[in-house]
N, C-alpha and C positions, 0 to 999 in steps of 0.2 A: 504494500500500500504506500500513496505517495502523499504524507501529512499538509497538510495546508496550515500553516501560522496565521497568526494576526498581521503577522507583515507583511506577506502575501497578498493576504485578502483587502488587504486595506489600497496595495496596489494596484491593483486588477478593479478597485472600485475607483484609484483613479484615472487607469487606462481607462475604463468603460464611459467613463463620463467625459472626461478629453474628448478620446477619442470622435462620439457620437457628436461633439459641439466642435470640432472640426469640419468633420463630412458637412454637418448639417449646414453651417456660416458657407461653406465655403460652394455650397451647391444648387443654395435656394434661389439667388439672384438668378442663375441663369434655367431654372427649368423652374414650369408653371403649374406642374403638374400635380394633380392629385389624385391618391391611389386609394382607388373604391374597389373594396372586394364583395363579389355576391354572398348575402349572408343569408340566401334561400336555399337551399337544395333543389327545389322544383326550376330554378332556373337553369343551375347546373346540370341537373338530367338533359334539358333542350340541349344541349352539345354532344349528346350521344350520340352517331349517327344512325342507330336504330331505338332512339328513343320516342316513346308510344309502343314501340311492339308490345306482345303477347308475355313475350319470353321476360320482359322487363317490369311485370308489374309486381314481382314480390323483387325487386331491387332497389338496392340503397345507394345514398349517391352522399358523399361529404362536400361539405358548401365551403367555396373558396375563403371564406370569412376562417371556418372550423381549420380548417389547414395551414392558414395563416399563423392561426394561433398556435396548432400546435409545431410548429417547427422546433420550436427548440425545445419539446418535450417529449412525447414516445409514443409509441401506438395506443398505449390507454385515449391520450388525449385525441387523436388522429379521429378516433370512433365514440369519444364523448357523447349524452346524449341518444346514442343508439344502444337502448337494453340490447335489441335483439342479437348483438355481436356485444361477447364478454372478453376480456382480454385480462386473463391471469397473471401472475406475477408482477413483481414491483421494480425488475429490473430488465431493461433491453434484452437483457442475453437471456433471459428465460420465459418471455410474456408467450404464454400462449395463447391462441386465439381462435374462438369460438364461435360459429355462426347457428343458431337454432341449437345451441349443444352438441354439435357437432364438430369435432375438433377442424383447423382445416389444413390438416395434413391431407384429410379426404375430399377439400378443393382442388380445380380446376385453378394453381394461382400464377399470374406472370406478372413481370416488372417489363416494362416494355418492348411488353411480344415474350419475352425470352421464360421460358417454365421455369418454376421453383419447385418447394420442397421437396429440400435436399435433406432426408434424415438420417442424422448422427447419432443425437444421445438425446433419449425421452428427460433427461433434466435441465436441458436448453432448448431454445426455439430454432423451430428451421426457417424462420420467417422474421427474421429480426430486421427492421428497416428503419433507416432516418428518415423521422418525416420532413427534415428539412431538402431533402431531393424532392417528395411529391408535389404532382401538379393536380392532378384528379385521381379520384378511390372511388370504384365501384363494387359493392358485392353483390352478387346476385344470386339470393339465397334459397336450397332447396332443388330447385329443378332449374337446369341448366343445359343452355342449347348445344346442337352438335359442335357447332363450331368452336365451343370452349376448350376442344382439344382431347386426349386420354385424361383418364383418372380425375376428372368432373366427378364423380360421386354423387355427392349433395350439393352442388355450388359450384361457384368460380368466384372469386378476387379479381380483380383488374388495377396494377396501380402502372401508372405513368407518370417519369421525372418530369420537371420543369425542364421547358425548350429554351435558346438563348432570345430569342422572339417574344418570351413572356419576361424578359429581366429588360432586357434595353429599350431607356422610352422612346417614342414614337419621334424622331427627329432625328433621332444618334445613332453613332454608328459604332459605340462602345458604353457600356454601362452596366453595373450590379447592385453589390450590396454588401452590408455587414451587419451581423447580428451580435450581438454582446449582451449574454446573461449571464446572473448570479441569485442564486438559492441561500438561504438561511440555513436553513435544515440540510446537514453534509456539506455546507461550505461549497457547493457547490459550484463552478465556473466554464461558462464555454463561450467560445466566439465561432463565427462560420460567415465566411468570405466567400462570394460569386462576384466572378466577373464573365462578361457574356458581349462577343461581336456578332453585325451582318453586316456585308458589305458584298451585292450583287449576287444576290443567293446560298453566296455562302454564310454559315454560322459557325458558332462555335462556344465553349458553355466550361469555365473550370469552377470547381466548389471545391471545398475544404471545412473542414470543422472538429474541432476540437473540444472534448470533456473530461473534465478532472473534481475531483474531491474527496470526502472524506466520506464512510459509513454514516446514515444518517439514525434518527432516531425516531421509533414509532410513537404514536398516539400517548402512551403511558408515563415516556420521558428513554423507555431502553433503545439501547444504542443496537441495532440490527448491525451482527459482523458480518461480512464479507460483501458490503452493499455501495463501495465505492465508484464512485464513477471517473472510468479510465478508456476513454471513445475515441477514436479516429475515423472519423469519417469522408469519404472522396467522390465526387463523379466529374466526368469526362463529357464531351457528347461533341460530335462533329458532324453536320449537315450543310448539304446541299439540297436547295426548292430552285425549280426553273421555273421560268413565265408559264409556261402549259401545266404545272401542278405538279412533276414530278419529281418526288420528295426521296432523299436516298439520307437515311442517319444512322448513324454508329457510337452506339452509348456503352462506356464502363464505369462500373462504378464499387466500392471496397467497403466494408466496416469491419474496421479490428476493435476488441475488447479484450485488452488483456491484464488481470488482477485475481488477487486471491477472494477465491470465493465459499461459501459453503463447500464440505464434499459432496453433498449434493446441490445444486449451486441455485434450485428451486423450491428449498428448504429453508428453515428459518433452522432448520435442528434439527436431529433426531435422537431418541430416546434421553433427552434433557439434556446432552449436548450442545452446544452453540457457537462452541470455538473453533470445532474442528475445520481449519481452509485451509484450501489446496490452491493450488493456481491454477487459472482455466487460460489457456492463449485461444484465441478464437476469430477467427475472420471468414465471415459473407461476402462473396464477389458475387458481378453479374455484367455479363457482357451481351450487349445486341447489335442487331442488324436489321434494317427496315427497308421497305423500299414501298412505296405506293404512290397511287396519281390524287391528288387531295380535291382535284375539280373534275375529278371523273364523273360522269352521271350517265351514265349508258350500260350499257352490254359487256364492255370491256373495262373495269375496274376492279386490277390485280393489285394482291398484297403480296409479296415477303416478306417472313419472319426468319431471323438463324438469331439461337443462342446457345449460351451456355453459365450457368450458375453453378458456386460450387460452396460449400460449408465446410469447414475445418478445424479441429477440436483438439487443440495438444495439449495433456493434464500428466507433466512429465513425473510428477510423485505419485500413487506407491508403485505403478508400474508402468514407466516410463509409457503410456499410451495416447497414440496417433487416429484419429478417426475422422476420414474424410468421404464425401459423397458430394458427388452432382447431377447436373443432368444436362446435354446435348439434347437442342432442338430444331425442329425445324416443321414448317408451315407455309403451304402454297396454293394460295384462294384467289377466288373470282368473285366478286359481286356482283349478279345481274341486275341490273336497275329495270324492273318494267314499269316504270310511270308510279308517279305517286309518293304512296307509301308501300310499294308493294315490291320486294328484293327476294332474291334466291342466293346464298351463298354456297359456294358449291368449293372443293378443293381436297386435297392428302396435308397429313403431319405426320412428324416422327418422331420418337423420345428416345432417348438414352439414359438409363438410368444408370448408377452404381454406388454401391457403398465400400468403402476399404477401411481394414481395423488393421494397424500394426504397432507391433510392440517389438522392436528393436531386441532388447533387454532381455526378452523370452524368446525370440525368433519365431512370433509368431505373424501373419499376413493374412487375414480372410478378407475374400469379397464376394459379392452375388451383384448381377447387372440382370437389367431387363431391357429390351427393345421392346419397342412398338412400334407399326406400322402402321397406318391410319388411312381411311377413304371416308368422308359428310359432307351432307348437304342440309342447310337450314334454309326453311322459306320462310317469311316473312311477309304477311296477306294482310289487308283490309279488304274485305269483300264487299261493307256498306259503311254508311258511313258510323254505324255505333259498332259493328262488330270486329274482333282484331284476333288475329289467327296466327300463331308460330306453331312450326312443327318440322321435325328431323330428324335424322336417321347418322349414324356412324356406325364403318367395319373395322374393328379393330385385332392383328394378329399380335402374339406377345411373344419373344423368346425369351426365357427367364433362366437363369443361370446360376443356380448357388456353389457354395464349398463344396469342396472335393468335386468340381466338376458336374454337377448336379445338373440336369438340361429338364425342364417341362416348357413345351410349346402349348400354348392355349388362343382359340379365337372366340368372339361372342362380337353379336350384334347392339346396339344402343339404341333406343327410341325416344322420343318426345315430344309431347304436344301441350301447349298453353293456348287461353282462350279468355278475351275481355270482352267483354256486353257492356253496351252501358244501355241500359234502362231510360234513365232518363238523362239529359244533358248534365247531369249532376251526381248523378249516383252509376257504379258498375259494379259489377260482380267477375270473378272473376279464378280461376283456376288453371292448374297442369297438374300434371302426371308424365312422371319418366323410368322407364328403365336402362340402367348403366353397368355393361361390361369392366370390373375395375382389372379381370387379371390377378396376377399375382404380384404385388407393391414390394419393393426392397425390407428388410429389418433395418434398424435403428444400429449403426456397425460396431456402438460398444456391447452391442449382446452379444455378439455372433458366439457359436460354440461349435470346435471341432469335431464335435461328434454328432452334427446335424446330420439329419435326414428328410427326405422330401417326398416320399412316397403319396404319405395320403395329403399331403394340400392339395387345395382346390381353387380356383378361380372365384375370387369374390363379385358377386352382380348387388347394384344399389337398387332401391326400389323407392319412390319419393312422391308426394301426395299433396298438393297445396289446394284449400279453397278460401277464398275471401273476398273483401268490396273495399271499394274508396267510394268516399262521398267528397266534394269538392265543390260547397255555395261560396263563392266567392274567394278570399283569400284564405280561406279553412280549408285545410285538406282532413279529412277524416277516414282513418280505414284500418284495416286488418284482415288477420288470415288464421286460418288454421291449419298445422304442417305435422309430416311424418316422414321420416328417413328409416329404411330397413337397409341394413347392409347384412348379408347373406356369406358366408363364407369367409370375412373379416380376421386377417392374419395376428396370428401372435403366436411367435417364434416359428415353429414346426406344427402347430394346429391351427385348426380355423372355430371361431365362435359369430352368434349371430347378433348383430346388437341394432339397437335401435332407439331414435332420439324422435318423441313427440311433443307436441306443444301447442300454444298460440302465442300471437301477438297482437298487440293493442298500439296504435299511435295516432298524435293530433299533433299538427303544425297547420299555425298561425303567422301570417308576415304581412308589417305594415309599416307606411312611410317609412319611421323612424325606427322601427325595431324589429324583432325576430323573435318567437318561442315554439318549444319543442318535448313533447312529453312522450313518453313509448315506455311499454310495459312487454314482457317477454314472460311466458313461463315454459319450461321442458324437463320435463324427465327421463331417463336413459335407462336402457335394458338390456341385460346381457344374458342371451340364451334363454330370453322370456322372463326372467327376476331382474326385481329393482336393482341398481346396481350401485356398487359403491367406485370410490375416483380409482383405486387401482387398476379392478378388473375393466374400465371403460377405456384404460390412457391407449392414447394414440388415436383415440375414435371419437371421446367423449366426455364429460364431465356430468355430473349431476350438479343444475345449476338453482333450478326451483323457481322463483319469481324475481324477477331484477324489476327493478324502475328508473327512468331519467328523466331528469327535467333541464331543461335548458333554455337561459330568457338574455338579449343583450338590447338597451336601448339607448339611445341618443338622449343626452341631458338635454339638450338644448343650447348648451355651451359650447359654441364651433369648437370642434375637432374632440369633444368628449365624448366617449359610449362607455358605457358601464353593464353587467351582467352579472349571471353567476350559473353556476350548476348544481342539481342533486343527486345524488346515486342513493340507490337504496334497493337494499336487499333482506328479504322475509324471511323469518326462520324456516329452518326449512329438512325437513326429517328424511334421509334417501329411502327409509325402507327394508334399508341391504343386509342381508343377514354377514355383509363386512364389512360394512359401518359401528365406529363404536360409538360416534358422535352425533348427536343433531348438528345441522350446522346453523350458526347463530347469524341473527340479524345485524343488520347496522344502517345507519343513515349519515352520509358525509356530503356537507356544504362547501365548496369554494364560490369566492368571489374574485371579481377584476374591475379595474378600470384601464383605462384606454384613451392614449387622448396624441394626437396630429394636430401642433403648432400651425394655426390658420398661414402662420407666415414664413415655416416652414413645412412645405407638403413633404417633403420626403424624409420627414424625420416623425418615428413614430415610439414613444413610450408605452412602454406597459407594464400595471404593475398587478400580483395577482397573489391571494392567499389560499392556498392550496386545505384542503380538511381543517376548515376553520374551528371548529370544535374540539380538536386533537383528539378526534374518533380511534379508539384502537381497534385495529382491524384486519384481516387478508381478505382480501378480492374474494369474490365467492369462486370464478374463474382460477385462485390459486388451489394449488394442488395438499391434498393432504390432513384437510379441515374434519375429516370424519375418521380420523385416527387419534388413539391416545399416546401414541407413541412419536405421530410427526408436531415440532414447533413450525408451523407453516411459516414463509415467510410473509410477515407482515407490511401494510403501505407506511409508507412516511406520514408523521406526524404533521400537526399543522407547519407549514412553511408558505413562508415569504419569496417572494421572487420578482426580481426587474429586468426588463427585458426594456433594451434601445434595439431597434432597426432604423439605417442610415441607407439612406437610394442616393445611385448617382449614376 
């Protein structure tokens, strides 16, 4: 760990403050600009280019405001506000995350274009992302089109980095940013630099960012070990757009985190332990490649996609082990445009999975890979004007490879259809149903064991069931759904178990002139093999999460350049059932607040100041692992904390 002093911090408060009244004096004079971020979601969907379809009405959309904010905080904050996606754990390297109770390792997820989860070790995330790269977040929960690619399951993820075309304002031909934060609680400090050109089609995009501190303390006053933050974060991006729309970009991008963490590094403890840390070194890469006509509107409107993501997990103490996993992709679509609203996507993909565990020390090496090989086609109908029709088809073959050489080939079909009515100009109703081929998914490569076998595994197929309405008079959206995911065949190690996540959802968003709120209710319960289940027998698939609620309000004072808001989480006691459960798991309710406030006479200088679990709630996420044991200290969220956050535009 790397201590932070007073002399330190006292520093860094006054780079932070310099600094931001440098950029700011020195930038306002010559640019006029004022940076308005959408703080609807419903505006933000209108940029989908298949938004209205079928396939898109149980989809969530994060509103540029929400992303704004959370840049310099984590995916909790990234998906604030939305019960129906829970996000566990209190630190980057271990948040897992959850759509409908279903973990989403059994997502469809990409970072621009290029396929994720890359599974290494069930006590970190294979989906750990800075949300200072993102630009737009979609998930699209449940039933999921062909074109989401293999191993959709129950869903798909969609996130995309910020383009250099969204940093440089509109007149220049060079500009970015800096952001500069610091935390109360953990001493916490980081800054993150973008700079971003175009000049005649071409672009070009560097970021950096950096986080350091100290173990922070929960709700009670105790100090959480191994909960330092020690971040490096990177992305790259180079593109080319020609006058005729044809867009060709190439994105990399790096997050290392490397510090002593729990030995389990998703724990607070085990068996009243708390000291025991190990070092975890760890880095998420992700590289793409894109190519598409962005003014296509016809017959001929091709994508590619090539990537490759990889996850790596060096924990050189007690036995020296190595565990890495990726995945190689690729994707090659046509969009038919027949008039309207009405498209056919049609195209092949490919996966390369792998996972590899080595330990030097022991001379030990395992790996198992999967390929897949892919043929879909999604259509996308209005047939009148109230009725909305998605439905599609994928073939997919798998070559699956484990230890000792181990070979099962397996093929299945995938289906799906969604369907919106709307009744009346106001109200619709609305459903899908899919079946999804998953194959047989890599293990998680610190379990691997030499003396596997793979005889009786089976090919997992999803099976997934959504019905619900929005109502939408005026600036009220009103709606929800009721959902079911069966996954059949569902891997854990060398056997297969059946498990399944059901539920509803409940949400209401309101937006006006001046403001924005946001309330969503979630409940799900998970089963494994037909009994309730507890977090053990569910990981990798699912959590038992019970009833979450969010609320979410930000308004304008009236005082140019102030908004003010705040957020609720709350979650209901909530009993799994499981005869391996020891625990009920307990409730809790945690308040933050923020203000907000952009210098009328500086547009491109923005403050924010923001108090995180204003009540010093003691708490773990219900999304954290471990809560219905007597034997795990889950780890817990941070205590109330302070935080100031300057961004400088230029």
């Amino acid at each position: 760990m790397r201590p932070c002093d007073g002399a330190l911090t006292r520093n860094f408060r006054t780079l932070f403050l310099g600094s931001v009244a440098t950029i700011g004096a020195g930038t306002a004079e010559a640019q006029d600009q004022r940076y308005v971020f959408d703080l609807d979601p419903l505006l933000v969907e209108r940029r989908d280019t298949f938004s209205g379809a079928a396939d898109r009405a149980t989809s969530m959309y994060v509103s540029d405001l929400e992303l704004e904010r959370a840049r310099t905080g984590d995916l909790k904050d990234v998906f604030a506000g939305i019960a129906s996606v829970s996000v566990g754990g209190a630190l980057p390297l271990t948040q897992k995350i959850y759509i409908n109770g279903v973990d989403m390792l059994n997502l469809g997820v990409t970072i621009d274009g290029a396929a994720q989860n890359n599974r290494a070790f069930h006590h970190v995330s294979a989906n750990a992302i800075d949300p200072g790269l993102l630009k737009q977040v979609r998930v699209d929960a449940t039933v999921s089109p062909a074109d989401a690619g293999p191993y959709a399951l129950a869903g798909s993820v969609v996130f995309e980095t910020v383009d250099p075309e969204d940093v440089v304002p509109e007149g220049q031909n060079v500009g970015g940013n800096l952001r500069l934060g610091y935390s109360d609680n953990g001493a916490t400090q980081q800054g993150a630099l973008t700079l971003a050109g175009v000049h005649q089609g071409f672009s070009w995009l560097g970021y950096v960012k950096r986080a350091e501190g100290d173990d922070y303390q929960s709700g009670d006053g105790t100090t959480i070990l191994g909960t330092a933050a020690d971040l490096y974060s990177y992305l790259g991006k180079i593109a080319y757009q020609g006058p005729e729309g044809h867009r060709f970009e190439l994105t990399g991008q790096q997050l290392d985190d490397q510090e002593l963490r729990q030995f389990r590094a998703n724990f607070g403890g085990l068996g009243g332990v708390v000291d025991n840390l190990r070092l975890y070194d760890t880095t998420r890469s992700s590289y793409s490649f894109t190519y598409e006509n962005v003014l296509a509107d016809g017959l001929w409107d091709p994508k590619l996609s090539l990537g490759y993501s990889e996850s790596e997990i060096i924990i050189p103490d007690p036995w020296d082990s190595n565990g890495r996993s990726g995945t190689w992709s690729a994707s090659l679509q046509n969009t038919f445009n027949l008039g309207g609203n009405n498209t056919v996507v049609a195209g092949i993909d490919h996966q390369k999975r792998f996972g590899n565990y080595t330990s030097p020390t022991f001379g030990e090496d395992y790996r198992e890979e999967s390929k897949v090989y892919g043929i879909f086609a999604q259509a996308r109908l209005e047939p009148t004007d109230r009725l909305n029709l998605s439905f599609g088809a994928r073939f997919d073959h798998q070559e699956f490879t484990g230890l000792n050489t181990a070979s099962l080939d397996n093929s299945g079909m995938s289906g799906n259809i969604s369907a919106t009515y709307w009744l009346s100009d106001t109200f619709a109703i609305r459903g899908g149903l899919s079946s999804v081929f998953g194959g047989i998914d890599i293990e998680d490569n610190y379990t691997y064991l030499p003396s596997w076998t793979y005889a009786t595994l089976e090919p997992s197929r999803a099976k997934n069931a959504t019905l619900g309405f929005d109502w939408e008079p005026g600036n009220l959206k009103l709606g929800g759904e009721i959902f079911v995911t069966q996954i059949d065949n569902a891997r854990s190690g060398i056997s297969n178990f059946d498990f399944e996540s059901r539920g509803f959802n409940l949400g209401a968003t309101y937006g006006w002139s001046s403001g924005f709120a946001r309330a969503t209710l979630s409940h799900s319960d998970v089963e494994v093999n037909g009994s309730p289940s507890d977090t053990y027998s569910a990981q990798d698939f699912g959590a038992p999460l019970g009833t979450v609620m969010a609320f979410e309000i930000e308004q304008d004072t009236g005082l140019d350049g102030l908004r003010v808001g705040g957020g609720l989480d709350i979650a209901l006691d909530y009993s799994t059932d499981s005869t391996g459960s020891e625990l009920d798991l307990e409730g809790y309710e945690v308040v933050s607040l923020f203000a907000e406030y952009t210098p009328p006479a500086r547009q491109n200088l923005t403050i924010r100041a923001e108090i995180s679990n204003l009540f010093d709630t003691e708490y773990a996420d219900r999304a954290s692992y471990g809560a219905d044991y007597l034997s795990v200290t889950t780890l817990k969220e941070p205590g109330r904390t302070v935080s100031l956050v300057a961004i400088a535009r230029f």
